[in-house]
SENUBA-30968 format. One record per residue (C-alpha): x, y, z; residue in three letters. Coordinates in steps of 0.02 Angstrom, whole numbers, plus 32768, in hexadecimal, padded with zeros to 4 digits. Layout:
BEGIN
     px     py     pz   resn
      X      Y      Z    ALA
...
***
This chain:
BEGIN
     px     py     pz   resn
   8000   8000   8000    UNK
   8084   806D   802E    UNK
   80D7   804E   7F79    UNK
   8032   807D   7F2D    UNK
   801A   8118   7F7A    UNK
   80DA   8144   7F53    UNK
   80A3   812D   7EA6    UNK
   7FFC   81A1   7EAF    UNK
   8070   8237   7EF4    UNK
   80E7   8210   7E5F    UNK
   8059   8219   7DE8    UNK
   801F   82AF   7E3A    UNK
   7FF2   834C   7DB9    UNK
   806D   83C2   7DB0    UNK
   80DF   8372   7E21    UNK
   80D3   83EE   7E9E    UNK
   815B   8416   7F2A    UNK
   80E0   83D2   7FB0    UNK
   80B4   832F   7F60    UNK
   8183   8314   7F3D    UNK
   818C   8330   8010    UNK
   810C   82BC   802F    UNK
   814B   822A   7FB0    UNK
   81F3   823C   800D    UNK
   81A5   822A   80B3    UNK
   8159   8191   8073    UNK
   81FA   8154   8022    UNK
   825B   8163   80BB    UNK
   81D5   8106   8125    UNK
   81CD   8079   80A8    UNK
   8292   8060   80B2    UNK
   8277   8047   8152    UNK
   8213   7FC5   8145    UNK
   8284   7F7C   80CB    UNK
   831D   7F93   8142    UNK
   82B1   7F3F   81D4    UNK
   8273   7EA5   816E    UNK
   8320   7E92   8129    UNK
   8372   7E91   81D4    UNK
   82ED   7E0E   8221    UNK
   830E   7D9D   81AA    UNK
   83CB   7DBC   8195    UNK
   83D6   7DEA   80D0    UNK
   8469   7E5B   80CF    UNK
   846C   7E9D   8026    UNK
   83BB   7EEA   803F    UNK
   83DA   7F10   80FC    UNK
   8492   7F7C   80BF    UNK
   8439   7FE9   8034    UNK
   83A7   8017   80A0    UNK
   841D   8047   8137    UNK
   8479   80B8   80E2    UNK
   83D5   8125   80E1    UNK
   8375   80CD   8178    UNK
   840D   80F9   81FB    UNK
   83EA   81B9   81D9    UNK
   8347   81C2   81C6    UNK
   830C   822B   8261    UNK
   8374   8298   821F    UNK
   8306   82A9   817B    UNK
   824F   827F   8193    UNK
   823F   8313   820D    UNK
   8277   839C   819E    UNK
   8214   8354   8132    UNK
   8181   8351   8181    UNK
   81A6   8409   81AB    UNK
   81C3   8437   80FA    UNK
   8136   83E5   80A9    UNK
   80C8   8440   8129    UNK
   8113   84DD   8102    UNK
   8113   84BD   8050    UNK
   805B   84B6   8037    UNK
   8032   8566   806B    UNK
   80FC   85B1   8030    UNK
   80FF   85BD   7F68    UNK
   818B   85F8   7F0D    UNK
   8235   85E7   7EA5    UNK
   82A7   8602   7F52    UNK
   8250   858F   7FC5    UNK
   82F9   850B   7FAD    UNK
   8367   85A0   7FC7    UNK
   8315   85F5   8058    UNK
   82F3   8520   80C5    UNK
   8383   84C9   8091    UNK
   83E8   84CC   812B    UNK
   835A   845B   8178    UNK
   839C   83BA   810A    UNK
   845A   83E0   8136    UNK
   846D   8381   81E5    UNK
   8427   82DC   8169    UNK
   84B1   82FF   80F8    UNK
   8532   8314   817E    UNK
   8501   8279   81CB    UNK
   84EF   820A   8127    UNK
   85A6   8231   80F0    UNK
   85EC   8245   819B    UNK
   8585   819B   81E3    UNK
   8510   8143   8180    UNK
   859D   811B   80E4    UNK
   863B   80E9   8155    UNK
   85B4   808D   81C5    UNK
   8581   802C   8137    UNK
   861F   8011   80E8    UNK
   8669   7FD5   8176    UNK
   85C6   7F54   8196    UNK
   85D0   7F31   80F1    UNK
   8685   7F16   80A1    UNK
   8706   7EB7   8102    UNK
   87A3   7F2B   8121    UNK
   875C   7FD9   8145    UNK
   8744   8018   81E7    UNK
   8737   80BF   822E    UNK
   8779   80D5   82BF    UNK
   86EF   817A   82FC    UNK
   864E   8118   82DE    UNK
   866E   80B0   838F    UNK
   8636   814B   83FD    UNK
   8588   8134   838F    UNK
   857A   8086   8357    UNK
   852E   801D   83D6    UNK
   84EE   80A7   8467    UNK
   8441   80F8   8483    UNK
   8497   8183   84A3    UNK
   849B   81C9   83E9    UNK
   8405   8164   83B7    UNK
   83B7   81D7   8450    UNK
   83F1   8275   8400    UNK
   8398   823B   8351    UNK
   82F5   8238   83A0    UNK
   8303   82DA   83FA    UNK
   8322   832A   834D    UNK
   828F   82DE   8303    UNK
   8230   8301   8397    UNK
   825D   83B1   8386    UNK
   8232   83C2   82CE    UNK
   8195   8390   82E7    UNK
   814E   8401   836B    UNK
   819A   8482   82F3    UNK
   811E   843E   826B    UNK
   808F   8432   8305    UNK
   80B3   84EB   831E    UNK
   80B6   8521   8264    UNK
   8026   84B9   8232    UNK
   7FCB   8504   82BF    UNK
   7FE4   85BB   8284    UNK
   7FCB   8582   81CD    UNK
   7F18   8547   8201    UNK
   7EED   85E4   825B    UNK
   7F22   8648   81D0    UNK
   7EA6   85E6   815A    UNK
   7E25   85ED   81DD    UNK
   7E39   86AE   81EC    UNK
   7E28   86D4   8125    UNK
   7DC7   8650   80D5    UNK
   7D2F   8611   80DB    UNK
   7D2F   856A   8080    UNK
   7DA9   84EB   80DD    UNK
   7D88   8438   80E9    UNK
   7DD5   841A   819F    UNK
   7DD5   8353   817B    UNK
   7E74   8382   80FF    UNK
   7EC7   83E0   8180    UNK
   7EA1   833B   81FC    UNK
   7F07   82C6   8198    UNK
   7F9A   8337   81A2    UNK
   7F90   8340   8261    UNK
   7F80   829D   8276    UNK
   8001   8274   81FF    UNK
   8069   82E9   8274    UNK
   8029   82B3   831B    UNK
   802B   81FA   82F7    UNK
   80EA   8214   82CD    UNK
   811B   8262   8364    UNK
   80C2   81FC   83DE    UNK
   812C   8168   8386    UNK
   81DC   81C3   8390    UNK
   818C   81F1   8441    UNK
   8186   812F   845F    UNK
   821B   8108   841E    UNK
   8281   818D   847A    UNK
   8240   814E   8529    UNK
   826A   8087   850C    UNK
   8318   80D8   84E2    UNK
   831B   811F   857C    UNK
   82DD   808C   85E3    UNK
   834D   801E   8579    UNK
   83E6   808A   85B3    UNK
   83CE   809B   865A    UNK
   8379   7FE4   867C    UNK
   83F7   7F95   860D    UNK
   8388   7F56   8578    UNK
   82DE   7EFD   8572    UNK
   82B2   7E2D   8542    UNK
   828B   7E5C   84A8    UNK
   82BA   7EC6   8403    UNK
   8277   7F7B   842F    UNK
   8283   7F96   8379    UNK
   81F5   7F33   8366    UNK
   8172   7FA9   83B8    UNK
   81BD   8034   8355    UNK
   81A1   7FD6   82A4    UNK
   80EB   7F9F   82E3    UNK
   80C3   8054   8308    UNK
   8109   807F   825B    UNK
   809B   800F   820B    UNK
   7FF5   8022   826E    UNK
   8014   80ED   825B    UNK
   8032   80CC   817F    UNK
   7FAD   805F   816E    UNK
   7F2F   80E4   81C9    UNK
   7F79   8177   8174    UNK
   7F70   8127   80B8    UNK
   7EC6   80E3   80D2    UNK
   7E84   818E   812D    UNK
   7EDF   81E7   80B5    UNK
   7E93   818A   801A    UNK
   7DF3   8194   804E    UNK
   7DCF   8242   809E    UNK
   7E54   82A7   8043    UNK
   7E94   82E6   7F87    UNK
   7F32   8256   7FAA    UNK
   7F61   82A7   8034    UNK
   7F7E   8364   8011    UNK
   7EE8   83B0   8002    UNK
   7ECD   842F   7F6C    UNK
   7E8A   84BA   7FAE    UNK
   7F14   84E1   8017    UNK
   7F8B   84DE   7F73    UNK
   7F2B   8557   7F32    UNK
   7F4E   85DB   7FAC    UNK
   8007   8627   7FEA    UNK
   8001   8679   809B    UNK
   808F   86FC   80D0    UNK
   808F   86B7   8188    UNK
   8128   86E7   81FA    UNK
   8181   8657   8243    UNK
   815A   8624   82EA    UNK
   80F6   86DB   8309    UNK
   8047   86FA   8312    UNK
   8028   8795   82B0    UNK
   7FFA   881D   8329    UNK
   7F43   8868   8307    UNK
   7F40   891F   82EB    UNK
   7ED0   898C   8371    UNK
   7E27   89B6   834C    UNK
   7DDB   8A3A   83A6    UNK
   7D1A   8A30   83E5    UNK
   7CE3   8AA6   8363    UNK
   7D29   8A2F   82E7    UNK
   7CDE   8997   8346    UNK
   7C40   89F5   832E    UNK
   7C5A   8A2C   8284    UNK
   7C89   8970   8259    UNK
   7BF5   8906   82AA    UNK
   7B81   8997   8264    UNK
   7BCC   8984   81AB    UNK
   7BDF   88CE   81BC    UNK
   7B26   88AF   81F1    UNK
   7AD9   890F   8168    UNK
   7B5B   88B7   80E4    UNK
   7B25   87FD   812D    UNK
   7A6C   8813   812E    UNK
   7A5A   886F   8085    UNK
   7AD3   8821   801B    UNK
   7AEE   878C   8062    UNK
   7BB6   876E   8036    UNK
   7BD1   86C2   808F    UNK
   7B6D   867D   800F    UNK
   7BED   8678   7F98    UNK
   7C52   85CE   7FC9    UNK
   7D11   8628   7FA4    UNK
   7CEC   86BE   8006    UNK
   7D86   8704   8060    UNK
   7DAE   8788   80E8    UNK
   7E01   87F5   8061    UNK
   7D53   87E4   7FFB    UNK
   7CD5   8810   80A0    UNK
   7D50   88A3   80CE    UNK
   7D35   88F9   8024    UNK
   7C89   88D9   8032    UNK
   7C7B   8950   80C1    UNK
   7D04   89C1   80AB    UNK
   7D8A   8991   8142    UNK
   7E31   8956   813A    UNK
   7E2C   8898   813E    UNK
   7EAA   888C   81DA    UNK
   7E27   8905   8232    UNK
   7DA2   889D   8206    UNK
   7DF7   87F6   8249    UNK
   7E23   884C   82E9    UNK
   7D7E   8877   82FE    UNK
   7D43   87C2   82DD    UNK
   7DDE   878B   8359    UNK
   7DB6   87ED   83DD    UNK
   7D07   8858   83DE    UNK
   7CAC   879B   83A6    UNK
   7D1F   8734   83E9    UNK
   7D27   86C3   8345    UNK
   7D80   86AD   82A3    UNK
   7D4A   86DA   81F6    UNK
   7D32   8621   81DF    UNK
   7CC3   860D   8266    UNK
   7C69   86AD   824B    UNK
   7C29   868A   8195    UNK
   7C0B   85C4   81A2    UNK
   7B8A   8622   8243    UNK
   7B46   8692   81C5    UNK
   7B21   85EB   814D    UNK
   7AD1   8587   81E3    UNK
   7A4F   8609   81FD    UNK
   7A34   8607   8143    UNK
   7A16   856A   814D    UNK
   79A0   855C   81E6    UNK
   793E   85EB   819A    UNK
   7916   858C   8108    UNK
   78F5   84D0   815B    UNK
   7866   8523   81BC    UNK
   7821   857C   8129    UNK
   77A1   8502   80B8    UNK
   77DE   8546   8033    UNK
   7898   84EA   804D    UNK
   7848   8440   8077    UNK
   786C   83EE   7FC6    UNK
   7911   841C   7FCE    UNK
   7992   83A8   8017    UNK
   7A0B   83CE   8092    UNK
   7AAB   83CF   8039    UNK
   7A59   8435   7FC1    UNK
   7A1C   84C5   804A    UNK
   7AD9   84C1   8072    UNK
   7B16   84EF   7FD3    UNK
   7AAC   857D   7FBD    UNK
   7AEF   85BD   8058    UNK
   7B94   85AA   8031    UNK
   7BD6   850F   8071    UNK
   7C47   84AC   7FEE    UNK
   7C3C   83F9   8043    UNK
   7BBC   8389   80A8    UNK
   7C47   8386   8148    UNK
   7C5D   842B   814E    UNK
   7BAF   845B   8155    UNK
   7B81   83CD   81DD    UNK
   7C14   83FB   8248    UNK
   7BE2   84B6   8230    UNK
   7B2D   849D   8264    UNK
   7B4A   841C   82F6    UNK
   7BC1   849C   832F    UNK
   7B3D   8530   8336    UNK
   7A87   84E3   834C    UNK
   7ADA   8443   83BB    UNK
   7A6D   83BA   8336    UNK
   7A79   8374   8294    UNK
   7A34   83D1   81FC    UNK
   79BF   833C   81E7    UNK
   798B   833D   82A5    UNK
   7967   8418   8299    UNK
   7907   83DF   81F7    UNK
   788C   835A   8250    UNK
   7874   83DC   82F0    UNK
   783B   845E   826F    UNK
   77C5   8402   821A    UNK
   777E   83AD   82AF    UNK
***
């Protein structure tokens, strides 16, 4: 399965940065598969041509995992230039380590005399994890202020997209999490009965086999396209600060905003944006999001899928609506998929669509 999907990224239109990310994650996680299988049942040529990228891959998957995150939302020519230095401690450590280590496994006559202070301890093994570790809470942090960005300028995001990449992030680090404390125990107990690489690999497996069938099912093959088709400006690590609006601006704001809603009705349109409701009533759009932040205590997200609930309650207890179907009402409010509207309505009115739609008629 994992080969298959491999293939789908490779396929992939366009052959965008992200999907290239992804494939490699994959990639990486099948070779060590490949490197586990082939040391269980002792075939060294296999075993030798996987560890030369197996050994170092903590090293790799993490910045990966970083980059592909950051890649989705970060177009442009530069984006090598400007994030290379995340790959170089791989590099270092697959010509400093992972070669000589193998050569000297592999060929009879070389040896190198600096690999014993690694080969053979937890110790460095120990420090592997803690870089991975720390890679991804640096994608848990960026993904986090990627998703509040989208949540505070569009309107149309499918949030079971944005699920598979935490997961995908979350189920990785509770692994390396794992993995990291058995070291621990195993150098200060003195080792367990049993291969601790074993639990790793399981966890591997159990966490692919989730992610590709989640992924294939719920997701555009794991990256989803709307987020492609937008490129945020978001400072690293920093939460843009929200400009101060005064209470005659508050005022000016909810008055403006009111009158915009209930005549024209923007958040019908299924692509509206913050950018697009700000022109609409004449404010700057960082103005209008603080006020949304801060006066409502929402985001622009949350604001407008409100807006399209009430559309849609209005019209399931008016006779006139009754022929119409439910995913059809949430269209024609705005919504652009059947989760997002049910999630969206559960979330105001505490039902179902279908269970508001038998109280009304009853």
């Amino acid at each position: 399965m994992n080969g298959f999907v491999i293939i789908r990224l490779l396929k992939k239109a366009k052959w965008e940065l992200p999907f290239r990310l992804l494939a490699m994650v994959f990639i990486l996680s099948l070779i060590l598969l490949i490197n586990f299988y082939a040391h269980l049942h002792k075939l060294e040529l296999p075993y030798l041509i996987s560890f030369v990228f197996e050994d170092g891959s903590r090293f790799l998957i993490g910045p990966l995992i970083f980059l592909y995150i950051k890649s989705i939302f970060h177009k442009g020519k530069n984006f090598w230039r400007r994030n290379w230095l995340h790959l170089l401690p791989y590099f270092v450590y697959l010509f400093a380590v992972s070669i000589p280590l193998t050569l000297t496994l592999g060929v009879s006559g070389y040896s190198f005399g600096y690999l014993i202070f690694l080969v053979g301890t937890q110790n460095f093994t120990l420090v592997k994890d803690l870089f991975f570790i720390a890679y991804l809470l640096l994608s848990i942090i960026l993904f986090g202020q990627y998703k509040r960005k989208m949540e505070s300028n569009y309107s149309a995001i499918e949030l079971q997209n944005y699920n598979w990449i935490g997961q995908m992030v979350y189920g990785t680090l509770s692994i390396v999490i794992l993995d990291t404390l058995l070291s621990l125990y195993e150098l200060m107990k003195g080792g367990f009965s049993f291969e601790i690489g074993y639990v790793t690999i399981v966890g591997v497996v159990f966490l692919l086999v989730y992610l590709l069938f989640f992924g294939m099912s719920q997701t555009s093959i794991f990256l989803p396209d709307f987020l492609t088709a937008h490129t945020l400006d978001i400072p690293r690590y920093k939460n843009a600060k929200h400009p101060t609006v005064s209470l005659e601006e508050v005022k000016t704001i909810e008055e403006r905003l009111g009158i915009i809603i209930t005549s024209e009705k923007p958040y019908l349109q299924q692509e509206l944006t913050l950018n697009i409701l700000a022109e609409l009533i004449g404010v700057p759009d960082k103005k209008l999001s603080s006020y949304l932040n801060h006066s409502l205590n929402t985001s622009f997200y949350d604001y407008v899928n409100k807006c399209r609930v009430e559309e849609v309650k209005e019209k399931l207890q008016s006779e006139e609506y009754q022929k119409y179907s439910l995913l059809g009402l949430a269209f024609s409010a705005g919504f652009n998929s059947k989760s997002s509207f049910y999630r969206a309505f559960k979330k105001e009115t505490g039902i179902s669509p279908t269970d508001f739609r038998k109280k009304a008629s009853s």
